[in-house]
KOLZA-77779 format. One line per field, with one value per atom (N, C-alpha, C, CB): atom name; x, y, z; residue in one letter. Coordinates in nm, 4 decimals, decimal comma. Atoms other than C-alpha are relative to their C-alpha. Glycine has a CB too. Example, Ala and Ser with C-alpha at 12.3 -4.5 7.8 and 13.67 -1.06 7.14 Angstrom:
residues 2
atomo = (N;CA;C;CB;N;CA;C;CB)
px = (0,0890;1,2300;0,0900;-0,0992;-0,0820;1,3670;-0,0770;0,0414)
py = (-0,1190;-0,4500;0,1200;0,0027;-0,1190;-0,1060;0,1090;0,0462)
pz = (0,0000;0,7800;0,0000;0,1246;-0,0060;0,7140;0,0730;-0,1415)
residuo = (A;A;A;A;S;S;S;S)
end
This chain:
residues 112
atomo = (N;CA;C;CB;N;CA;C;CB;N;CA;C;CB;N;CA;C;CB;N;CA;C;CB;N;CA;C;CB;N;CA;C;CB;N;CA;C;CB;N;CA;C;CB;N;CA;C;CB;N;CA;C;CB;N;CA;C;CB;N;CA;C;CB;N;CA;C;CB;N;CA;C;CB;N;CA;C;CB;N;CA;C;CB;N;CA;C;CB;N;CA;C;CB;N;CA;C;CB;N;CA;C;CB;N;CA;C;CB;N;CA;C;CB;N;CA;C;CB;N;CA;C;CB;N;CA;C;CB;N;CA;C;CB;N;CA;C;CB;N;CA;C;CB;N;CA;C;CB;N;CA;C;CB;N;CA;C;CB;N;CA;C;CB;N;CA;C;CB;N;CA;C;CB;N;CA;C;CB;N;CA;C;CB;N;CA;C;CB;N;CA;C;CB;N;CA;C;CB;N;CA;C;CB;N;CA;C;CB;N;CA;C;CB;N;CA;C;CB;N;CA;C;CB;N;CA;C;CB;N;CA;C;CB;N;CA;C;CB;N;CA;C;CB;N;CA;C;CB;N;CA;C;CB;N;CA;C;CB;N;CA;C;CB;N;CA;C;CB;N;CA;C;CB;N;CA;C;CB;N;CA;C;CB;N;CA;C;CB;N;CA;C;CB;N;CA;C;CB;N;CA;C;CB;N;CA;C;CB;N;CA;C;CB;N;CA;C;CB;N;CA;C;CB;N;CA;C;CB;N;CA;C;CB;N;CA;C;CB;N;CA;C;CB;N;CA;C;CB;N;CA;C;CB;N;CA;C;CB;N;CA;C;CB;N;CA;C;CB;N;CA;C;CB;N;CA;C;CB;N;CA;C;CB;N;CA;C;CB;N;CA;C;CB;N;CA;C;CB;N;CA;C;CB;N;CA;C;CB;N;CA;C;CB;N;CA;C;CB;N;CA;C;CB;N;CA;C;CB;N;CA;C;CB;N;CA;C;CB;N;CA;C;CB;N;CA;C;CB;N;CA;C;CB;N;CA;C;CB;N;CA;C;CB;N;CA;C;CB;N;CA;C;CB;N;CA;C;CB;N;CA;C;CB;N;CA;C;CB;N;CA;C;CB;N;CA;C;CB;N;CA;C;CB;N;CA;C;CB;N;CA;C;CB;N;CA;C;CB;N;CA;C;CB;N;CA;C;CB;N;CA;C;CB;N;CA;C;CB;N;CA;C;CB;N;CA;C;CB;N;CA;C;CB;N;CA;C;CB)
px = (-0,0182;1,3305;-0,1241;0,1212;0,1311;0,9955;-0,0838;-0,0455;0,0834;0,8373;0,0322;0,0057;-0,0093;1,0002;-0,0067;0,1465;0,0511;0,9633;-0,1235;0,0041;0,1853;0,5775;-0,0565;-0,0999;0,0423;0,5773;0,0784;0,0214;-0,0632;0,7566;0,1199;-0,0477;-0,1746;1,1084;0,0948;0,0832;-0,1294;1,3708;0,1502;0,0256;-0,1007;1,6784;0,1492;-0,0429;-0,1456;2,0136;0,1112;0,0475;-0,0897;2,2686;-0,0109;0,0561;0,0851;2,2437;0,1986;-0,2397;-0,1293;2,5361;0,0107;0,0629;-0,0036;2,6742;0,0511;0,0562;-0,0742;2,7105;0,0858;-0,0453;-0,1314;2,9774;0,1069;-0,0024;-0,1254;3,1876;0,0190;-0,0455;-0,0693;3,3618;-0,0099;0,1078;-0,0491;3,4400;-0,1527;0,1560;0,0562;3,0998;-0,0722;-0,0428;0,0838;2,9267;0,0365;-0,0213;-0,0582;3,1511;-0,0360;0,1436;0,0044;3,1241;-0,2208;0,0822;0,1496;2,6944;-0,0201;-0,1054;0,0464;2,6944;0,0479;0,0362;-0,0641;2,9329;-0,0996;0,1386;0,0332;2,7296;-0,1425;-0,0179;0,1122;2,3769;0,0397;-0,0384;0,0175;2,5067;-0,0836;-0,0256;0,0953;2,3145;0,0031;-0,0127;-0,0517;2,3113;-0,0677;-0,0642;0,0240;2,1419;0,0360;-0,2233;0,0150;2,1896;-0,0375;0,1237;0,1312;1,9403;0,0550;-0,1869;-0,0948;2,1513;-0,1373;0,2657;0,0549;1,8755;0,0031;-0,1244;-0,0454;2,0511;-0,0734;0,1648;0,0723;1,8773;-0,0053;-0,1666;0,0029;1,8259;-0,1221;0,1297;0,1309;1,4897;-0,0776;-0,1355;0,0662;1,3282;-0,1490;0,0053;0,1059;0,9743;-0,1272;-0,0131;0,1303;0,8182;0,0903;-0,1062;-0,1157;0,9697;-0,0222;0,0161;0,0029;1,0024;0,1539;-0,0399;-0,1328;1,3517;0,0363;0,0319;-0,0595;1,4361;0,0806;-0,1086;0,0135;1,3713;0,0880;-0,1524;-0,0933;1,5775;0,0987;-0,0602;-0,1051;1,8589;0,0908;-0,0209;-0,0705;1,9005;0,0801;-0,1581;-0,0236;1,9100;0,0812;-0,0858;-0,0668;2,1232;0,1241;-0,0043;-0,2128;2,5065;-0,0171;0,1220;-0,0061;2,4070;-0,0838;-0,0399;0,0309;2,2126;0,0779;-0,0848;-0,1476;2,5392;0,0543;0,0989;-0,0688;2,7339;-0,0416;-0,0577;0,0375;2,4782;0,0423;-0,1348;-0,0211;2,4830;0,1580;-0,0540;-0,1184;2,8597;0,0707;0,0075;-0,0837;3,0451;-0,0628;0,0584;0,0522;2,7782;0,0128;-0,0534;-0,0307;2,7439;0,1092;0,0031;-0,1201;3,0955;-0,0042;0,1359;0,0398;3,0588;-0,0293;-0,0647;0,0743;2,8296;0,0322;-0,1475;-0,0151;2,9180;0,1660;-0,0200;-0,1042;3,2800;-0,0048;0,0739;0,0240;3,1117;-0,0494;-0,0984;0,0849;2,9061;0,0961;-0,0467;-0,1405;3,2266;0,0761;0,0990;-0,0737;3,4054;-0,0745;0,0494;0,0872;3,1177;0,0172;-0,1570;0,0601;3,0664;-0,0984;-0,0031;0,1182;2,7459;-0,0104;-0,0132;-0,0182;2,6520;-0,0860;-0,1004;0,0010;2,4372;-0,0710;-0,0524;0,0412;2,3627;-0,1060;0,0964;0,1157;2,0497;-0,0079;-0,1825;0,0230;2,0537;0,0552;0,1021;-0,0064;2,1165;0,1708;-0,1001;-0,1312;2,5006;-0,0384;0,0817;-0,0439;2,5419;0,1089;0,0024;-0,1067;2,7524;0,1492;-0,0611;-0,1049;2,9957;0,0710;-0,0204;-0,0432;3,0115;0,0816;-0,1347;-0,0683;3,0983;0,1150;-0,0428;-0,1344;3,3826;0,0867;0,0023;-0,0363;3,4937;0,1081;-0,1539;-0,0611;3,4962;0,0856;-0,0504;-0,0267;3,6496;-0,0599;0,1178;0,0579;3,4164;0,0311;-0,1548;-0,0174;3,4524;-0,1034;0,1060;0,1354;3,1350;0,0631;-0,1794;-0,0544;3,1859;-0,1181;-0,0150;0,1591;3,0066;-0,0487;0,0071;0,0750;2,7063;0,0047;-0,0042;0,0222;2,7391;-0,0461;0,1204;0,0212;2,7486;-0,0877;0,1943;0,0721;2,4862;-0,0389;-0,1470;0,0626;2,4323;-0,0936;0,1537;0,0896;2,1505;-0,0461;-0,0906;0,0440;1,9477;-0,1273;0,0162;0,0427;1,6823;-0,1055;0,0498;0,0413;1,4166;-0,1046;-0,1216;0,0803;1,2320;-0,0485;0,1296;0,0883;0,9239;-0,0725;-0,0710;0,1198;0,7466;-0,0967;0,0641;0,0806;0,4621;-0,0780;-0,0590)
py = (0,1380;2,9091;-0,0545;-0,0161;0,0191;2,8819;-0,0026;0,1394;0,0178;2,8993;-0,1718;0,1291;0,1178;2,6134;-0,1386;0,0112;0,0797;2,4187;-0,0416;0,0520;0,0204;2,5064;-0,1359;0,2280;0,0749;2,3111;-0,1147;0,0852;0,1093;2,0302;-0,0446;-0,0415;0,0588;2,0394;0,0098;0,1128;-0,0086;1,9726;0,0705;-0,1476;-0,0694;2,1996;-0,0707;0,1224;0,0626;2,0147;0,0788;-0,1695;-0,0316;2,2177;0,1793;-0,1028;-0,0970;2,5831;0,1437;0,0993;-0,0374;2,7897;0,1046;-0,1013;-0,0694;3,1159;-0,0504;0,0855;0,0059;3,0658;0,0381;0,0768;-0,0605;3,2716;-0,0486;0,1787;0,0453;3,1001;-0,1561;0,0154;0,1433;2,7919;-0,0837;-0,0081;0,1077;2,6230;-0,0299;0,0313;-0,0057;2,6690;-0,0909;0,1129;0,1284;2,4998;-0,1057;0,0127;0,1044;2,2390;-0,0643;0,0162;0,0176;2,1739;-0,0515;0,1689;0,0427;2,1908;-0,1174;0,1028;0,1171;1,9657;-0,1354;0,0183;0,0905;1,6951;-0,0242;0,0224;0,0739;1,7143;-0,0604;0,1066;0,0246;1,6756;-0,1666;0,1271;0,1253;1,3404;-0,0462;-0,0726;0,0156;1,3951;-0,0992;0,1065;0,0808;1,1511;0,1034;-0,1863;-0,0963;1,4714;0,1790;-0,0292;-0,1143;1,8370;0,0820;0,0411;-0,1006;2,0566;0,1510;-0,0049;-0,1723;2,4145;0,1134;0,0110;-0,0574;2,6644;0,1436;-0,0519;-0,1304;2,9926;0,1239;0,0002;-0,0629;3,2820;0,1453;-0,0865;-0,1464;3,6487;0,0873;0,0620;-0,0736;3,7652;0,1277;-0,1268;-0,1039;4,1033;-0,0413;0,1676;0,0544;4,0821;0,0911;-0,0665;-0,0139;4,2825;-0,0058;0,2003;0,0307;4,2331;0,1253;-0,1562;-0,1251;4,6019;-0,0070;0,1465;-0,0042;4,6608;0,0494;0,0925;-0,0807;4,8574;-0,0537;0,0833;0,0956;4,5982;-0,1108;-0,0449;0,1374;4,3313;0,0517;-0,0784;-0,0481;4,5441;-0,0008;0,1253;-0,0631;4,6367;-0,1974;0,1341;0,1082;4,2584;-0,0503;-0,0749;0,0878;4,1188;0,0094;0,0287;0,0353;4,1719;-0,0735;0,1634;0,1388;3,9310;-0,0746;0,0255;0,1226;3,7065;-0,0609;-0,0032;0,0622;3,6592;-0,0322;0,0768;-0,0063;3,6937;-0,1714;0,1406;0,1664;3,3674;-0,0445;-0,0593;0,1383;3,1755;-0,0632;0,0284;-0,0332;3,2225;-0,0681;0,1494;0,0698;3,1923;-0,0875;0,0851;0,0802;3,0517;-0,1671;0,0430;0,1325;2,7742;-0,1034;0,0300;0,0784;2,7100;-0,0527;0,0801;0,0457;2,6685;-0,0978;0,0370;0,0939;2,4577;-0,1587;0,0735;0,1340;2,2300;-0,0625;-0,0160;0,0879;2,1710;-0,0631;0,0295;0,0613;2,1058;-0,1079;0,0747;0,1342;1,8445;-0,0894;0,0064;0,0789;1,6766;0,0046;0,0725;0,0439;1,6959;-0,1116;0,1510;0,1234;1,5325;-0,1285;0,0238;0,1296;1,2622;-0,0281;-0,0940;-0,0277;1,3868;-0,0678;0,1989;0,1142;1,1174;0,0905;-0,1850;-0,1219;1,3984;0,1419;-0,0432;-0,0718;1,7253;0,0818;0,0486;-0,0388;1,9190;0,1778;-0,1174;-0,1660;2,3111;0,0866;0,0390;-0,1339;2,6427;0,0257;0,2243;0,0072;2,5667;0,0423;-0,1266;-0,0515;2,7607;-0,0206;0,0898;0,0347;2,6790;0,0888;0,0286;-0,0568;2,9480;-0,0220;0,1175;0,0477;2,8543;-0,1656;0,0039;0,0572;2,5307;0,0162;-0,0782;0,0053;2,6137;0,0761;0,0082;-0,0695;2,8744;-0,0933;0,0377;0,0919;2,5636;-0,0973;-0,0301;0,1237;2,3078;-0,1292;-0,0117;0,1002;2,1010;-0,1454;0,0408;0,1307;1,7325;-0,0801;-0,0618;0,0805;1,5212;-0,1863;0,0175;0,1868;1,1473;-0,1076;-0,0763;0,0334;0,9412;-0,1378;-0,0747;0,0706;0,7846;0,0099;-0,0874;-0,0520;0,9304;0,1505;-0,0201;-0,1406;1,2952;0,0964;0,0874;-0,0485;1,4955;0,1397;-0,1038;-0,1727;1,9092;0,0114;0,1640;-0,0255;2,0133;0,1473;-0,0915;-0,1191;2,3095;-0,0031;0,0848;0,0111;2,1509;0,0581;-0,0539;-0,0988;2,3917;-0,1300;0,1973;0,1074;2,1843;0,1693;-0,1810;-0,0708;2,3744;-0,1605;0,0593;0,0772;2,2116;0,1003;-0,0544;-0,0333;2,3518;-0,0892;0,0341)
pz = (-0,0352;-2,4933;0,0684;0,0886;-0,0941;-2,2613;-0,1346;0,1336;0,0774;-2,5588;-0,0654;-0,0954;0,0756;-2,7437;0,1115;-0,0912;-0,0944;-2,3937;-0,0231;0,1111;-0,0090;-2,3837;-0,1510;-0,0534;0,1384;-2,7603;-0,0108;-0,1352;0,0135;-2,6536;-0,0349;-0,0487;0,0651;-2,7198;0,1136;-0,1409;-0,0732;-2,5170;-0,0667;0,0320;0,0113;-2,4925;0,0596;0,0632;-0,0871;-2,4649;-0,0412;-0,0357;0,0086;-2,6051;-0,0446;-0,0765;0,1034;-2,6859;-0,0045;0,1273;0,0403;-2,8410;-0,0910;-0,0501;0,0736;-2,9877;-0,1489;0,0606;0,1873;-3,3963;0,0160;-0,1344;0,0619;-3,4236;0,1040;-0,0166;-0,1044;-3,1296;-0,0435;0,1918;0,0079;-3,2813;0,0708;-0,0007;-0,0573;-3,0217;0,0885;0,0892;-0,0979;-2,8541;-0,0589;0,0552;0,0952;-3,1553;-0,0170;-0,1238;0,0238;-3,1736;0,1350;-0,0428;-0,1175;-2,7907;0,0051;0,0854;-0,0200;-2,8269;-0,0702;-0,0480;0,0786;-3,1099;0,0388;-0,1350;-0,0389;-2,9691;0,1020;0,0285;-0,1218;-2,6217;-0,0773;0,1606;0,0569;-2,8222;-0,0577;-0,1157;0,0778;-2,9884;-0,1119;0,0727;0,0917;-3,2725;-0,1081;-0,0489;0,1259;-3,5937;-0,1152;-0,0085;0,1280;-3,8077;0,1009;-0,0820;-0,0375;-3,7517;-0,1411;0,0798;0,0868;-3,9087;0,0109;0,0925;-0,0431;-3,9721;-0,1087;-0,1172;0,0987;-4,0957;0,0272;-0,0239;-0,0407;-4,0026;-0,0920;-0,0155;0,1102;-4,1302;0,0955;-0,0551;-0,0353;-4,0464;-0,0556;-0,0526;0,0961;-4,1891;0,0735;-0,0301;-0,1079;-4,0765;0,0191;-0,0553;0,0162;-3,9728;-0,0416;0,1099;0,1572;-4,2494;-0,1403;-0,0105;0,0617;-4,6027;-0,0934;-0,0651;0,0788;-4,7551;-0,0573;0,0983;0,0722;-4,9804;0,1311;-0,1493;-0,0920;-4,6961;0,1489;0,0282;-0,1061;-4,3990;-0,0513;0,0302;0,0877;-4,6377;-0,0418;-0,1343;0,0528;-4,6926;0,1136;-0,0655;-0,1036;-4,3509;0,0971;0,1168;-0,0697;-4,2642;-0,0553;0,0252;0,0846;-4,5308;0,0579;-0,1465;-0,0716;-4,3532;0,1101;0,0758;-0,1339;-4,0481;-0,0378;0,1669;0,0498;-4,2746;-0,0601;-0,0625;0,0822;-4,5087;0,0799;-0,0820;-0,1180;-4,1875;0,0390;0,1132;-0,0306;-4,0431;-0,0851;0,0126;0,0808;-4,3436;-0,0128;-0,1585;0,0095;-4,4096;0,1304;-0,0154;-0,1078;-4,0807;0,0779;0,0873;-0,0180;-3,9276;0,0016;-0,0474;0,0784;-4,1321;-0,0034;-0,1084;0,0085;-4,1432;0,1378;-0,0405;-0,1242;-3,7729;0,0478;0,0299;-0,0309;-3,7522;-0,1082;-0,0104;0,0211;-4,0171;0,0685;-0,1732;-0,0668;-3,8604;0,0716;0,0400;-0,1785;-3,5396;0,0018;0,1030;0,0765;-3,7680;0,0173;-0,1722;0,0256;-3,8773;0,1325;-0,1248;-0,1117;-3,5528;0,1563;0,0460;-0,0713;-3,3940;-0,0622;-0,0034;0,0923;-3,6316;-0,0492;0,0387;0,0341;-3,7142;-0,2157;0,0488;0,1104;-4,0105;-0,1486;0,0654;0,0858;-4,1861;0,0272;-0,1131;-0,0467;-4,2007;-0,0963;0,0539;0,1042;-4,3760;0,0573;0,0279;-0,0728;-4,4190;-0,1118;0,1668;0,1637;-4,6427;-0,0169;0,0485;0,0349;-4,7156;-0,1201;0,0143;0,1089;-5,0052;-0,0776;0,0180;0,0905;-5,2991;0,0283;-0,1520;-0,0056;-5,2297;0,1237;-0,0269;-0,1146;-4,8765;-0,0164;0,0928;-0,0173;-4,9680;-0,0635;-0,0007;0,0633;-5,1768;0,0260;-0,1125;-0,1236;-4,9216;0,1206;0,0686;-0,0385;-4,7350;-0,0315;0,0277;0,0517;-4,9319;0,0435;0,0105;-0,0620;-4,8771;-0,0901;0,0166;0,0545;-4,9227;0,0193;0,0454;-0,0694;-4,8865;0,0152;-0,1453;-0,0041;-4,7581;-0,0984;0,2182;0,0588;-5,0069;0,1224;-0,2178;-0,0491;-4,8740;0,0927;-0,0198;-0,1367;-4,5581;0,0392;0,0618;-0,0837;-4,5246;-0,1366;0,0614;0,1353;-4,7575;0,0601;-0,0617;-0,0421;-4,7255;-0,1350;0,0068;0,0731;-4,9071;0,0130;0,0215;-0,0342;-4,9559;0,0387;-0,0906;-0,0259;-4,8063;0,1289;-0,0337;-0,1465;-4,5805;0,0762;-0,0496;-0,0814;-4,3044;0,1097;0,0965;-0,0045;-4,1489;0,1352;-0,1832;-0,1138;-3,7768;0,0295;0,1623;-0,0590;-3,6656;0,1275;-0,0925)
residuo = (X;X;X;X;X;X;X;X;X;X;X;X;X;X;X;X;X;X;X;X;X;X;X;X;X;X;X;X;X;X;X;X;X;X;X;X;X;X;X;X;X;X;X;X;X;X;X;X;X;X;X;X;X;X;X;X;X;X;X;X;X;X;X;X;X;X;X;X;X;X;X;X;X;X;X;X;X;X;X;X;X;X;X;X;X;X;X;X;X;X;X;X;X;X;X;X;X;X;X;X;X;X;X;X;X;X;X;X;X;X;X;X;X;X;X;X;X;X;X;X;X;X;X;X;X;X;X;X;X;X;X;X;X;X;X;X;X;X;X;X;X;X;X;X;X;X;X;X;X;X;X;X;X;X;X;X;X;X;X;X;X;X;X;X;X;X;X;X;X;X;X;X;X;X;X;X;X;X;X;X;X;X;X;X;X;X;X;X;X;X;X;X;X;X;X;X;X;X;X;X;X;X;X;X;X;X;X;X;X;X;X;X;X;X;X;X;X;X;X;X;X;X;X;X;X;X;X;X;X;X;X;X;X;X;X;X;X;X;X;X;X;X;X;X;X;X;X;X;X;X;X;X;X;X;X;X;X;X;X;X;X;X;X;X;X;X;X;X;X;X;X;X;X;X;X;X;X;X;X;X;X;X;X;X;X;X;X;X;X;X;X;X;X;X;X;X;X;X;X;X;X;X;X;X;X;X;X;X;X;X;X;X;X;X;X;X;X;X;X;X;X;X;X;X;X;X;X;X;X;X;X;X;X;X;X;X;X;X;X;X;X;X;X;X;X;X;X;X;X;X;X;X;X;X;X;X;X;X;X;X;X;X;X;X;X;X;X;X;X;X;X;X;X;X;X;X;X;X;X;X;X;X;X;X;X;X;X;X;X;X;X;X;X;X;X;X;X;X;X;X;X;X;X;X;X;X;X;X;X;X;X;X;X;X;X;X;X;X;X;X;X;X;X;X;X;X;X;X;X;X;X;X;X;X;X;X;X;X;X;X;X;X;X;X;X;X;X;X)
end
């Protein structure tokens, strides 16, 4: 977190993924009008070995995660949200999109 301070970001809400109610609770206090979900689990070298070992708490993130976070979207009122919702996730979810309001994508976003 001192790091993402040192680079200018303010920290308003910060929350376990896998606790429902905690994500729902960060995202509501944040008041966001986008939430950016780009859950991911990557090791940090990429050998078959190193990507094998990571893949059950990267499915795990994307998966429950995800679901997580987008309920917490929708229970906010969060107008849209941008991030690695996966097709199976949404139909896991039943997802319903609002038209012209609510858009998931598989859109990656990259700050430096």
């Amino acid at each position: 977190m001192a790091k993402l301070r040192r680079r200018g970001f303010q920290i308003i809400a910060i929350a376990d993924v896998f606790d429902t109610e905690a994500v729902k609770a960060a995202v509501i206090h944040a008041q966001s009008e986008v939430v950016i979900e780009q859950l991911t689990a990557l090791p940090n070298t990429y050998t078959g070995e190193s990507m094998s070992a990571a893949a059950p708490l990267n499915q795990r993130l994307r998966q429950e995660g995800g679901a997580n976070v987008l309920a917490a979207a929708q229970a906010a009122g969060v107008q849209r949200l941008r991030g690695v919702l996966n097709a199976k996730a949404k139909r896991e979810l039943n997802f319903q999109p609002r038209p012209l309001q609510w858009m998931v994508d598989t859109t990656v976003a990259c700050a430096s």
